[in-house]
C-alpha positions in Angstrom: -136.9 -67.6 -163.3 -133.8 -68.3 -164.6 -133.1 -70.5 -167.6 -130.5 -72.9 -167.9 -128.2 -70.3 -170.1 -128.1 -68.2 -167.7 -127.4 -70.9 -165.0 -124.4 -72.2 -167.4 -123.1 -68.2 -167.2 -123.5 -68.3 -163.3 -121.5 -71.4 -162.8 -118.9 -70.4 -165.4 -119.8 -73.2 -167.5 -118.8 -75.8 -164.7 -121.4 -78.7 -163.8 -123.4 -77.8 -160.1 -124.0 -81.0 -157.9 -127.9 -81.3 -157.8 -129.5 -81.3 -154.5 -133.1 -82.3 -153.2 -134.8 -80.3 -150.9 -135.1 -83.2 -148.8 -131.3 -84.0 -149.0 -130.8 -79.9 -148.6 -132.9 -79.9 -145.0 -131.3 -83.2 -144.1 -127.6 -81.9 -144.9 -127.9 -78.3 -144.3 -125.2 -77.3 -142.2 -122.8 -79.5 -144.0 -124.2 -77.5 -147.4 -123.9 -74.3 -145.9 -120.2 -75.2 -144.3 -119.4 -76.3 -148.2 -120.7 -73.1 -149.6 -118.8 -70.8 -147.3 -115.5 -73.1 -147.5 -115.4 -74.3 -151.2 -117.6 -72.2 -152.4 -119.3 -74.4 -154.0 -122.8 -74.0 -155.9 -126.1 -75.9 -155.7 -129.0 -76.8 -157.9 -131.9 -77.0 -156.0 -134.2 -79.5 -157.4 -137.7 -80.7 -156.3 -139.0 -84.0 -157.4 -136.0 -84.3 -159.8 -137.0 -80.6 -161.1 -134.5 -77.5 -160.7 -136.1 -74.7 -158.6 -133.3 -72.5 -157.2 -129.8 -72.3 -156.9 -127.8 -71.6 -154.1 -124.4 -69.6 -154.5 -121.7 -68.4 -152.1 -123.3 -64.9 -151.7 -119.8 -62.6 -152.0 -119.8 -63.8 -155.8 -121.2 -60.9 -158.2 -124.6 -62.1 -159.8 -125.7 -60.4 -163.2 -127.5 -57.3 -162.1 -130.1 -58.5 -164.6 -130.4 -61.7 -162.7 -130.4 -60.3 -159.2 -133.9 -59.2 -157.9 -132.9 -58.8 -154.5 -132.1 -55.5 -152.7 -129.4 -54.6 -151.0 -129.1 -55.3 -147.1 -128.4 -51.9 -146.6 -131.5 -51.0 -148.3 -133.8 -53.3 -146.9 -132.8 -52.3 -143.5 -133.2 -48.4 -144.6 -136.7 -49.1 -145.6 -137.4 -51.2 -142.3 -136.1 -48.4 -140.2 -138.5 -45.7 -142.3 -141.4 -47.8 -141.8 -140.4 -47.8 -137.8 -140.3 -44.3 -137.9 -143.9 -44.0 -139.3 -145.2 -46.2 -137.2 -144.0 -44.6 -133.9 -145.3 -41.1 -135.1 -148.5 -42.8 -135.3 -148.7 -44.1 -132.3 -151.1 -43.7 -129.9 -151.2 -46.2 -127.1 -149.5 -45.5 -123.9 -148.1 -49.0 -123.7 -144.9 -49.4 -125.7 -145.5 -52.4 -128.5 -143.4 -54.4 -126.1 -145.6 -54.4 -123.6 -148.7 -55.4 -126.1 -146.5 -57.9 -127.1 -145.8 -59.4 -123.5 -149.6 -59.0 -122.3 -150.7 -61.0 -125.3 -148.5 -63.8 -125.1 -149.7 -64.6 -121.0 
């Protein structure tokens, strides 16, 4: 969790608009719009408590602040564990048609 220092070294020492969660799934495409236009920056709050922030996602975060992998990575691992899989597999249905048989 971050603490407010390093929130204050996020935003640059500018003030973030506060936003409910409520207010966030009411307003959501006009949030996202004014994320990706003026790039601005959210604190997510929840009953009055910060919980998140939201930040135009081509701004560099603190590697110490950042626990999320790269896409690249994500997918690299994704596309391993597809590879597994299908060596393992054993049914001579494809997992598509598992998939359209259950959901008749």
């Amino acid at each position: 969790m971050w603490s407010l220092k390093e929130l204050h070294y996020i935003n640059k020492g500018a003030a973030m608009p506060d936003i409910g969660v409520r207010e966030l799934k009411t307003r959501a495409s006009a949030i996202v719009r004014s994320l990706r236009e003026q790039r601005t920056r959210y604190v997510v709050t929840y009953r009055g408590r910060p919980i998140g922030v939201l930040l135009p996602l081509d701004e560099t975060i603190p590697a110490e602040l950042s626990s999320v992998p790269a896409a690249a990575t994500a997918w690299d691992v994704l596309t391993q564990l597809g590879q597994e899989i299908s060596q393992g597999w054993s049914s001579p249905l494809t997992s598509t048609e598992i998939l359209s048989n259950m959901r008749r």
